[in-house]
Backbone bond lengths (Angstrom), bond angles and torsions (degrees), N, CA, C in turn:
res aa  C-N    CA-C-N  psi(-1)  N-CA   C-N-CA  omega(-1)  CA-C   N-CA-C  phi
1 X - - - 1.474 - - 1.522 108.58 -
2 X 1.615 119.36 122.55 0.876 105.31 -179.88 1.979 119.24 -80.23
3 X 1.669 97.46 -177.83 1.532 106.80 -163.50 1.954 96.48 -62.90
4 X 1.462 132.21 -49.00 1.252 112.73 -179.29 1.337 127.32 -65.36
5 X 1.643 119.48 -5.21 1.106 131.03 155.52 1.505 162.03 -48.48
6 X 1.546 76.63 -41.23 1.856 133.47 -178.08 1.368 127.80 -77.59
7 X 1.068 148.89 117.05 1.592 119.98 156.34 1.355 122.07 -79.88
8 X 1.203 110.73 173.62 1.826 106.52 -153.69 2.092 71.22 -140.81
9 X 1.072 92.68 175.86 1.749 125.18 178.56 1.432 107.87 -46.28
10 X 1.481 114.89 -66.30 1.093 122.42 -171.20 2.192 113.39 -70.49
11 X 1.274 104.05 -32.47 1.191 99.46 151.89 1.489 139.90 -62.87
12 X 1.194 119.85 -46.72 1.558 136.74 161.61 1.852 103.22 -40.10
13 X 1.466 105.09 -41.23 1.341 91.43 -160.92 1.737 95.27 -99.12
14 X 1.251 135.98 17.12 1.255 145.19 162.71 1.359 111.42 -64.81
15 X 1.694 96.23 -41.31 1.692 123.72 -147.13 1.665 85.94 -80.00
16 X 1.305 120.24 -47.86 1.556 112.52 -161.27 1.466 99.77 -98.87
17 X 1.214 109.95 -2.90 1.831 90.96 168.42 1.356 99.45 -97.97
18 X 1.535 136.47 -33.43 2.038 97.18 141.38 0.793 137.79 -14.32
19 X 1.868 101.31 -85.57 1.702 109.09 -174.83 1.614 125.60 -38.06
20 X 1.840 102.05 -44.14 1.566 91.47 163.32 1.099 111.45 -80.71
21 X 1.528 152.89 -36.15 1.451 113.46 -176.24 1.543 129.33 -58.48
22 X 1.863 111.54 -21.06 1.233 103.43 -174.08 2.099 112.00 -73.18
23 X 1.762 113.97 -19.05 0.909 136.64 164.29 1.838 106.48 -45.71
24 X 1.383 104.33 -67.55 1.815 95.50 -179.15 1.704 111.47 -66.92
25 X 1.117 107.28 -8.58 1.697 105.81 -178.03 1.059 89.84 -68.27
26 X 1.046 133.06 -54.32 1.500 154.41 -139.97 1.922 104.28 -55.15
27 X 1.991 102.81 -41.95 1.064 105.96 168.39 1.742 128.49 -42.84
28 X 1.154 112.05 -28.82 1.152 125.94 -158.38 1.535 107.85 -99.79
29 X 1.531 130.40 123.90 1.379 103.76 -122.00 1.955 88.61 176.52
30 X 1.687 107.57 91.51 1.565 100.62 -176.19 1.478 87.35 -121.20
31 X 1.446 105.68 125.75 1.873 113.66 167.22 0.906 122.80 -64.31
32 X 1.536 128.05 128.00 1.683 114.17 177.33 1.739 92.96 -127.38
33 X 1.557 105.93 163.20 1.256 123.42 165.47 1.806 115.23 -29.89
34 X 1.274 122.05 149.35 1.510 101.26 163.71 1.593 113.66 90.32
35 X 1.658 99.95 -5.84 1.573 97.80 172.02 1.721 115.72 91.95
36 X 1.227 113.53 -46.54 1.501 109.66 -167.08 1.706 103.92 -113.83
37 X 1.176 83.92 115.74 2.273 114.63 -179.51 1.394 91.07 -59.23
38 X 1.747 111.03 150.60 0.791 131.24 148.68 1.734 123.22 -84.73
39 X 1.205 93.52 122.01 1.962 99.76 -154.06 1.865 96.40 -126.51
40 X 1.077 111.89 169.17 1.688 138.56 156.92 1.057 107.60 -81.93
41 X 1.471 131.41 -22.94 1.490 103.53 -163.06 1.399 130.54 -53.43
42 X 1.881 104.02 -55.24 1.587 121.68 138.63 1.146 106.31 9.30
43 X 1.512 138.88 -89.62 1.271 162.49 -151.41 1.469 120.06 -48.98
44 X 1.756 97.99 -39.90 1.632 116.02 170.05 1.448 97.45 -91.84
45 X 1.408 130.63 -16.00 1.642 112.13 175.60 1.578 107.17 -66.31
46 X 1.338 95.48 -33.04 1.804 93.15 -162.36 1.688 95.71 -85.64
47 X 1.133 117.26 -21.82 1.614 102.35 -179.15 1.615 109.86 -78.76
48 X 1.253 124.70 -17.42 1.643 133.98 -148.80 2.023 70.53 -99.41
49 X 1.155 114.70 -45.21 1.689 88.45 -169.06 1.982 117.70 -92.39
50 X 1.531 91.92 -6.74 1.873 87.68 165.30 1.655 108.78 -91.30
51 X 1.382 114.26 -20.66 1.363 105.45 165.94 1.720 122.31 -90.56
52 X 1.489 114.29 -57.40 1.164 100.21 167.48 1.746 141.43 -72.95
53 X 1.114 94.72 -12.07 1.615 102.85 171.21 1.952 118.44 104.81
54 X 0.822 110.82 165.36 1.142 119.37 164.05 1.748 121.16 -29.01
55 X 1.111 95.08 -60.95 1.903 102.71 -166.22 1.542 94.59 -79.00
56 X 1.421 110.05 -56.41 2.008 98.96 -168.12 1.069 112.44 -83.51
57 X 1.669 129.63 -15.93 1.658 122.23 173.03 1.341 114.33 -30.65
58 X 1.350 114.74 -85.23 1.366 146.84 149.15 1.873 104.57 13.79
59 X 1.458 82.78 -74.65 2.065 85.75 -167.02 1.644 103.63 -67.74
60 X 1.414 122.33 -37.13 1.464 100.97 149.21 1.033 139.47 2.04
61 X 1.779 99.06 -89.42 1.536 104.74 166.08 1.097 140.14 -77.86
62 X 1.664 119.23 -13.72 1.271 99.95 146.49 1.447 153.99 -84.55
63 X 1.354 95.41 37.28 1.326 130.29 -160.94 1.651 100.16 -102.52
64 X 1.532 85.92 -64.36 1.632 102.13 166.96 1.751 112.72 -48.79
65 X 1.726 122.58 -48.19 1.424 133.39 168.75 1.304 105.52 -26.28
66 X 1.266 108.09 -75.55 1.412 121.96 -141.03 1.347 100.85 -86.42
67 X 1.339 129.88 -25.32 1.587 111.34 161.92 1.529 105.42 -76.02
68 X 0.979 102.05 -11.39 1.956 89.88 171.16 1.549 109.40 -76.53
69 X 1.162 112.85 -55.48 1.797 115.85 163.62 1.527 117.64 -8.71
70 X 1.936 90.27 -71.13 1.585 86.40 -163.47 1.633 102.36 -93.92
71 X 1.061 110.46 48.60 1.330 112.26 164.79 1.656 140.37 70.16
72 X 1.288 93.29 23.47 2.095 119.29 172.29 1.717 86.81 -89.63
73 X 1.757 108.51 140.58 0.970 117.46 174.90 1.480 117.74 -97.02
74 X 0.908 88.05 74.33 2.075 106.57 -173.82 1.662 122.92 -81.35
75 X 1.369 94.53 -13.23 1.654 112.46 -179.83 1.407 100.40 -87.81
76 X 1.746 108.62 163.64 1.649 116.68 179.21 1.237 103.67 -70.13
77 X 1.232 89.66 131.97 1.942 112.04 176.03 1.391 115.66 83.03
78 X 1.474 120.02 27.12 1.147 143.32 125.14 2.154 77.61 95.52
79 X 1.229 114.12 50.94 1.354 122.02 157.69 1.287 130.57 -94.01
80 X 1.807 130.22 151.86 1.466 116.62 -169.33 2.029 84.36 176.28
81 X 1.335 90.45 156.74 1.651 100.25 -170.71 1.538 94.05 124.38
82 X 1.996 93.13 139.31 1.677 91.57 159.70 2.089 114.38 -61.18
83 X 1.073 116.10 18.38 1.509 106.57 166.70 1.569 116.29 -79.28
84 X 0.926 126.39 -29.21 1.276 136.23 -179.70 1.746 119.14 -65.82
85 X 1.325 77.18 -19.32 2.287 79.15 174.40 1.523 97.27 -113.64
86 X 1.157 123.67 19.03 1.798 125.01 157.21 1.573 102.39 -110.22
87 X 1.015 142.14 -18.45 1.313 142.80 -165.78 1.216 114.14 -84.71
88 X 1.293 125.08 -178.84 1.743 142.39 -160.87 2.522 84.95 -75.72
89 X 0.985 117.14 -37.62 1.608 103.84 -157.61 2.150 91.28 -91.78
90 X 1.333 123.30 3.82 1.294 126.34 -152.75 1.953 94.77 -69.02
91 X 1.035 119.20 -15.75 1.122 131.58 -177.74 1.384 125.42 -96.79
92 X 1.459 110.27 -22.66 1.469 127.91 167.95 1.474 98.10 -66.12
93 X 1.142 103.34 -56.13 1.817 111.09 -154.30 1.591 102.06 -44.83
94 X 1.885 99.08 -53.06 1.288 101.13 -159.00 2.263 112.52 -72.42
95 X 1.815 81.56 -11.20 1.164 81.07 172.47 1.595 120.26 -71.10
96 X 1.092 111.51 -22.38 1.490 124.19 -178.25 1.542 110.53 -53.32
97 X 1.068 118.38 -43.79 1.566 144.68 -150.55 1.881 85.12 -75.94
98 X 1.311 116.55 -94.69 1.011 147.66 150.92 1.635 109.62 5.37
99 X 1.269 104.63 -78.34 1.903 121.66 166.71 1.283 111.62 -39.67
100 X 1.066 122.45 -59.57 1.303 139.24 -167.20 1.984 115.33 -64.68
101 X 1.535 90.34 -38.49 1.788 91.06 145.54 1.034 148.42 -92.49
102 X 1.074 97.91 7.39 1.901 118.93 -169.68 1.781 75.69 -109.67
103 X 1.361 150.84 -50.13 1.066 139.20 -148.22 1.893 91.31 -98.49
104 X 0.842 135.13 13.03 1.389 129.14 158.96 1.552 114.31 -120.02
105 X 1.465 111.55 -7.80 1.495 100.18 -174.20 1.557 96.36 -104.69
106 X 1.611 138.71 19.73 1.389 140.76 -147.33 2.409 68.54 -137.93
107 X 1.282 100.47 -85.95 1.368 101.61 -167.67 1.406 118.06 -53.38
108 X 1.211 118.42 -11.90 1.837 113.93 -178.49 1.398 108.64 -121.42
109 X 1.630 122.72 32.11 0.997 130.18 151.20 1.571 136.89 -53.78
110 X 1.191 123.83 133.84 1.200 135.11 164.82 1.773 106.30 77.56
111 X 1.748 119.90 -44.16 0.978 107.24 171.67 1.663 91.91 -149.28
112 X 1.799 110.91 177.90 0.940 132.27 -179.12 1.665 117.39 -58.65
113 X 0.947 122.99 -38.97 1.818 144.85 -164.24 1.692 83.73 -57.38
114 X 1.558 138.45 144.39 0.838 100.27 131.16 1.712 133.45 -97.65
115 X 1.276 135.39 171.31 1.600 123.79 178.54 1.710 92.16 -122.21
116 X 1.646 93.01 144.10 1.102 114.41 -178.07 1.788 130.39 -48.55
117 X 1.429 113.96 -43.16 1.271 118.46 154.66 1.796 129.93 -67.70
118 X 1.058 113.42 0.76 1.106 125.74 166.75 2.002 120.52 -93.96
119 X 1.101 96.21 -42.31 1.156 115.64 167.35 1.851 108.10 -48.18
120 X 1.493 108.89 -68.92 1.494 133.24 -135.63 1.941 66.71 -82.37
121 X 1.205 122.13 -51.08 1.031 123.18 -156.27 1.936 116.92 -69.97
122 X 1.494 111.46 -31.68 1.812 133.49 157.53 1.605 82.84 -49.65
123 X 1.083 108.29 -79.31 1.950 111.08 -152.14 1.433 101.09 -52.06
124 X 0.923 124.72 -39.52 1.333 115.39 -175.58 1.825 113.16 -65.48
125 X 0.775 108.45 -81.17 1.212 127.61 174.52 1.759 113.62 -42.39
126 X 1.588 128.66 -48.88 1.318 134.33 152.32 1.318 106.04 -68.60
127 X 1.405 125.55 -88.77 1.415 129.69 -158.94 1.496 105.24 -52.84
128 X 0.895 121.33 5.93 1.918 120.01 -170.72 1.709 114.72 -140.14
129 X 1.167 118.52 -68.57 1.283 122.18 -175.17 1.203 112.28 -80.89
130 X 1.484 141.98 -17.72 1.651 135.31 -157.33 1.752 81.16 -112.03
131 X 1.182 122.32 -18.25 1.892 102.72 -167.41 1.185 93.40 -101.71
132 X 2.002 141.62 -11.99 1.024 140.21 174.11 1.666 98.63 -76.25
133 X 1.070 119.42 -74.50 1.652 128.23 175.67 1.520 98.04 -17.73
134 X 1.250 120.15 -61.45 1.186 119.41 -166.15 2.066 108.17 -88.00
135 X 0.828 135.08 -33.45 1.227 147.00 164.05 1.390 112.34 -43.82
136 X 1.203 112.73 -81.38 1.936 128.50 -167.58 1.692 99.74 -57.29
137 X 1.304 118.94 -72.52 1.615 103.08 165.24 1.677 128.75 -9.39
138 X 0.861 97.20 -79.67 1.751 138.64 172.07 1.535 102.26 -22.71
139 X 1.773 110.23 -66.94 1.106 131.09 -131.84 1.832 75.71 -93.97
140 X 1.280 111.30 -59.47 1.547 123.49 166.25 1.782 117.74 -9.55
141 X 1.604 97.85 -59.91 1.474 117.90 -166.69 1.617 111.86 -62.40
142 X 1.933 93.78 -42.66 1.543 94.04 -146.33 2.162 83.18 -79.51
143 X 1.648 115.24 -34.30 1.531 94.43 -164.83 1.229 110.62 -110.53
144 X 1.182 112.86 48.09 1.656 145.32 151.54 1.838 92.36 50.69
145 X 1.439 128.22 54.32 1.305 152.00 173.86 1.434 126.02 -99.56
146 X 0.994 111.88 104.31 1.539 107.91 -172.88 2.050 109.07 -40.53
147 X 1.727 116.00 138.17 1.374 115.76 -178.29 1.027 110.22 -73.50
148 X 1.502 134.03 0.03 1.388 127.82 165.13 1.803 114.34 -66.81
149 X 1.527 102.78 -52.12 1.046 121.34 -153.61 1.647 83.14 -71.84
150 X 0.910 140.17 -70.21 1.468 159.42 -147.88 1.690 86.46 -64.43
151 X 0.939 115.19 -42.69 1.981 113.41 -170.99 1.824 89.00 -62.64
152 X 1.670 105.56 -58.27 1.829 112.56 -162.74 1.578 93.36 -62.44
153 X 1.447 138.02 -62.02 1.651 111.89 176.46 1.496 112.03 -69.02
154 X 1.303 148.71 -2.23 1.664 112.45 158.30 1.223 112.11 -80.54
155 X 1.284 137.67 16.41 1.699 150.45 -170.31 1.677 88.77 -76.44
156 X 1.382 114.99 -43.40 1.256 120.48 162.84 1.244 144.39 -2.81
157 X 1.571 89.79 -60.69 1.275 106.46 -172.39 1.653 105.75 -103.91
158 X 0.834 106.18 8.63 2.111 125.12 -171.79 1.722 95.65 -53.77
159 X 1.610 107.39 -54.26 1.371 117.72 -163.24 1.814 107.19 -49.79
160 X 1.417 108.42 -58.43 0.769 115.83 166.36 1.766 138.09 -51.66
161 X 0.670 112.19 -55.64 1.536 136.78 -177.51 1.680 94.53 -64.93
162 X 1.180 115.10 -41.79 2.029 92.15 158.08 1.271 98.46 -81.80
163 X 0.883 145.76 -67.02 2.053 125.44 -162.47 1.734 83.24 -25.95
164 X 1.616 121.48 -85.29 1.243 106.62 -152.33 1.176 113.86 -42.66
165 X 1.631 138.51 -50.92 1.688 113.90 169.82 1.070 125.42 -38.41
166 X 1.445 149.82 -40.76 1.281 163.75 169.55 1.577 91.57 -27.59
167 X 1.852 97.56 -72.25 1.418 105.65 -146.61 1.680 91.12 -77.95
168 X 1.214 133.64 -3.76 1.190 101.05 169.50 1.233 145.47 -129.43
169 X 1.769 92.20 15.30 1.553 114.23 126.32 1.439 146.35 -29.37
170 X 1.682 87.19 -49.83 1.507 94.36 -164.88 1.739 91.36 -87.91
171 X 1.331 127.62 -11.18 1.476 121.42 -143.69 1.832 85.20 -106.00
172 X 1.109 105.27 -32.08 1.880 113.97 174.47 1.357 107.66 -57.45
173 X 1.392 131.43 -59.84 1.391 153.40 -171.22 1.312 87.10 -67.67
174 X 1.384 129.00 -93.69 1.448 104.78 169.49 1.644 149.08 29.82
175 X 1.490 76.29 -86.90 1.967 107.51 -174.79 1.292 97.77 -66.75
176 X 1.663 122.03 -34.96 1.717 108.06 -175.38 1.341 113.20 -94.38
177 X 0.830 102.14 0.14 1.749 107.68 178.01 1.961 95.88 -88.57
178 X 0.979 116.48 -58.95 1.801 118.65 166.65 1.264 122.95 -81.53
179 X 1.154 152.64 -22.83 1.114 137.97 164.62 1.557 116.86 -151.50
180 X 1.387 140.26 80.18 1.206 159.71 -82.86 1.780 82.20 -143.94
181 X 0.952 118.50 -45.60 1.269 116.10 -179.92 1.395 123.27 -79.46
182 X 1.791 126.89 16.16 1.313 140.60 147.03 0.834 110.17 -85.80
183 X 1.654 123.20 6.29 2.109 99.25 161.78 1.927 97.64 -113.52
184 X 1.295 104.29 13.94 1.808 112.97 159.26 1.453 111.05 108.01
185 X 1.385 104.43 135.83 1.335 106.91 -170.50 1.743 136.36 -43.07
186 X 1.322 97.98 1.38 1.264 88.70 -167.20 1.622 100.15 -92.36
187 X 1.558 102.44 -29.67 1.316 122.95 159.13 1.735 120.62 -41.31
188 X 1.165 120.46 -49.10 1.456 113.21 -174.59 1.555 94.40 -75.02
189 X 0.657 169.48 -42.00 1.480 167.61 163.17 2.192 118.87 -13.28
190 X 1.799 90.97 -40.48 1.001 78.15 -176.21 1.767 104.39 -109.97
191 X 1.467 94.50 9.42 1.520 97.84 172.76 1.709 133.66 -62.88
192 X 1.498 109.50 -17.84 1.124 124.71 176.11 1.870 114.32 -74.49
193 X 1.464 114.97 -27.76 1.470 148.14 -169.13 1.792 102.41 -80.35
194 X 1.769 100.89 -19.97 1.339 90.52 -175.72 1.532 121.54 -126.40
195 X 1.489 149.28 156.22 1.194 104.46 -175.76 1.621 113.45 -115.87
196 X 0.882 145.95 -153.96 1.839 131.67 -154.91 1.403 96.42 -88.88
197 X 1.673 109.71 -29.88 1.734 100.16 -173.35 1.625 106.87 -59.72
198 X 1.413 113.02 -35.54 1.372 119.00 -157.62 1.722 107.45 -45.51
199 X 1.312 106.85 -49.03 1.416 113.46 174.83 1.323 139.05 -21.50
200 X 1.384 94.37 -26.92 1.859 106.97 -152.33 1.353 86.56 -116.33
201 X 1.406 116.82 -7.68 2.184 93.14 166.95 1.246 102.81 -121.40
């Protein structure tokens, strides 16, 4: 396998300072009707796939998964157990997984840089529409709720869930403007080639 193929050290450890940041999001944690909290975690899915990309977003969270599996309470509101992938959010999760590559293969298009409408535009579309698709169904099945009704209350959480594109737009653009070599080394290379305005078109 070749080296652009591969992960190397410094990638691996990209991968788990995701997985834990989406873990401390996790703290953050408002209950709503219907079973599934309004949380941050989301917030680090969509940043772990405009920064890390397509291929390592992903193992992030299932990083984050699978200590939820065997039972570390790593989810918002300090939840964990295979109960949580039978439950009303079992569809979010997997939407996470899923989102999170659709939200790096939308923002790390065509070239390394990222640009701001590309970004806003991954999150939307990953961080928003592919974990709802997969969520509201889901959430539908397990509390025996009609999918209409269940689509009109996660609208709910709509308000929110753009702020987080906003913020993690601006927090992506950000990170490459200061430290260019958290979206991977091959990346800081051409960061010197570009200058901070470039970002924003």
């Amino acid at each position: 396998m070749s080296a652009s193929h591969s992960f190397g050290a410094r990638d691996l450890a990209r991968i788990a300072i995701f997985a834990a940041l989406i873990i401390v999001l996790g703290t953050v944690s408002v209950p709503l009707p219907g079973g599934v909290p309004v949380t941050a975690q989301s917030l680090a899915v969509m940043l772990a796939g405009t920064v890390l990309g397509a291929r390592k977003a992903p193992l992030a969270v299932l990083i984050v998964l699978v200590l939820a599996a065997v039972g570390l309470p790593v989810l918002s509101g300090g939840r964990g157990g295979i109960g949580v992938f039978v439950g009303p959010t079992a569809g979010y999760l997997l939407g996470w997984v899923l989102g999170a590559l659709v939200v790096g293969l939308i923002a790390h298009t065509q070239d390394r840089q990222p640009r701001w409408w590309r970004v806003a535009a991954g999150t939307l579309v990953g961080g928003i529409g592919v974990i709802y698709v997969f969520g509201v169904p889901v959430q539908a099945l397990v509390t025996g709720v009609d999918p209409l009704v269940t689509l009109l209350s996660s609208l709910a959480f709509l308000p929110g869930d753009l702020l987080k594109v906003a913020l993690v737009t601006v927090l992506t653009l950000a990170l490459w403007r200061a430290y260019p070599r958290a979206f991977g080394r091959n990346n800081s290379a051409h960061a010197g080639e570009r200058t901070p305005s470039n970002a924003l078109v």
